[in-house]
C-alpha positions as CSV (number, residue, x, y, z in Angstrom):
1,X,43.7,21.2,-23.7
2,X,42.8,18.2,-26.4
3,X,45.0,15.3,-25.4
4,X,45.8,11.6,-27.2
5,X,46.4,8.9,-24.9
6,X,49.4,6.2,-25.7
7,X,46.9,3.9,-27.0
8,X,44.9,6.4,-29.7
9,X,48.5,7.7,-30.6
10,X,49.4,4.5,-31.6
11,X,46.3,3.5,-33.8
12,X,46.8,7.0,-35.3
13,X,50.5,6.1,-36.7
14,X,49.3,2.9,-37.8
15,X,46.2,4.5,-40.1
16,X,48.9,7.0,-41.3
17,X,51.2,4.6,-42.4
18,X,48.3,1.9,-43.9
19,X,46.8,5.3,-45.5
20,X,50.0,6.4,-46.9
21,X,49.3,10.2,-44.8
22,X,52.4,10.0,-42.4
23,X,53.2,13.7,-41.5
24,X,49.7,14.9,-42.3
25,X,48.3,16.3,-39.1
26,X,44.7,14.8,-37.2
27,X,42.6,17.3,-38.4
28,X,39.3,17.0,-36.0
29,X,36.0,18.5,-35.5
30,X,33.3,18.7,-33.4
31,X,29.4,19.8,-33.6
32,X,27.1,20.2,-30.1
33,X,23.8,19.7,-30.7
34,X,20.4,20.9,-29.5
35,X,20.4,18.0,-26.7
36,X,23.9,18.2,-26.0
37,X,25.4,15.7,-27.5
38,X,28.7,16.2,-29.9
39,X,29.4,14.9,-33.0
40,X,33.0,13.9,-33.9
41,X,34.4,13.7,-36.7
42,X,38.3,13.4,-37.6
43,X,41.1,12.4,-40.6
44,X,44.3,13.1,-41.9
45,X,45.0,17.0,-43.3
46,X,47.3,19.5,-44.0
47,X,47.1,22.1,-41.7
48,X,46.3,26.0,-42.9
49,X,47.9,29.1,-41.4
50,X,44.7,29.9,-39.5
51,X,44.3,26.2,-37.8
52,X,45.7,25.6,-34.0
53,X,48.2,22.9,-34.5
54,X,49.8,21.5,-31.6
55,X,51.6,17.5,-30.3
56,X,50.0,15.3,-28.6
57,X,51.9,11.7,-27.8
58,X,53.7,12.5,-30.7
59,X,50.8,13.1,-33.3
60,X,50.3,16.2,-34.7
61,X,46.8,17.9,-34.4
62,X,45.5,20.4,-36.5
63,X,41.7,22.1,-35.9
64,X,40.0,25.0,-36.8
65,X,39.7,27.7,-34.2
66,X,35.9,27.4,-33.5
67,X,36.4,23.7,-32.5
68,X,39.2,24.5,-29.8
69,X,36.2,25.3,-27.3
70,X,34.6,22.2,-28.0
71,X,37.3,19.8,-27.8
72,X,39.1,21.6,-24.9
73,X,39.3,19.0,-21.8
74,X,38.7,16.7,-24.7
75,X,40.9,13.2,-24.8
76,X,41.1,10.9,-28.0
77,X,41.5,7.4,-26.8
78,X,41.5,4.3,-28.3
79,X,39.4,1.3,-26.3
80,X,37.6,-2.1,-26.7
81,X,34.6,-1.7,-26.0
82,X,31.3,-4.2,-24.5
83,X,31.1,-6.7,-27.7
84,X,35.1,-6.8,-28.0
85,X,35.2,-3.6,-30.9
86,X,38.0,-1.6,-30.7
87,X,38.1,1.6,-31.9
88,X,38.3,5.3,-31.2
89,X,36.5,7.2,-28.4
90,X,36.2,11.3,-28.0
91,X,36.1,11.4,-23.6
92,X,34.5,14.7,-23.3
93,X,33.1,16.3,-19.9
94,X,31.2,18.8,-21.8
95,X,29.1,16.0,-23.6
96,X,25.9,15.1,-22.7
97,X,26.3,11.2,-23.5
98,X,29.9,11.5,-21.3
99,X,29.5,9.8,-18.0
100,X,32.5,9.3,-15.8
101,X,34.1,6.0,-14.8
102,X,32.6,5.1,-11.7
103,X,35.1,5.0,-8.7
């Protein structure tokens, strides 16, 4: 299951309400590549009667059924990273460029 931690959930309600898109759902994708590697990409939709649309932290996601294998065990998160950016990460198992925290 695709989850949103605290932090991501929060960012999200602050880009809907900058953007003017509050109660639009997160619509996200993803795309494997050759190597193994995904591709993310996500924004503010309507969903359709054929999406999966489920809560997460209290933001509403919408995809596409072909991306629901992709994204499964998937979790949005929102981070600073080395350099002192913040933005969003996609912390996926499946992809090749994941590598777990070390214990």
């Amino acid at each position: 299951m695709f989850k949103v931690t605290v932090a991501a959930a929060e960012q999200v309600r602050n880009a809907a309400q900058q953007g003017g898109t509050e109660g639009m759902a997160l619509r996200l994708a993803a795309q494997k590549h050759a190597d193994g590697s995904f591709e993310y990409r996500m924004g503010f939709d309507e969903a359709n009667d054929d999406d999966i649309t489920f809560k997460s932290e209290g933001v509403n996601i919408a995809m596409a059924p072909e991306y629901v294998p992709l994204l499964d065990n998937t979790t949005l998160d929102f981070a600073t990273l080395d350099g002192g950016e913040a933005q969003f990460i996609f912390i996926n198992p499946d992809d090749a460029n994941y590598s777990a925290p070390k214990a």
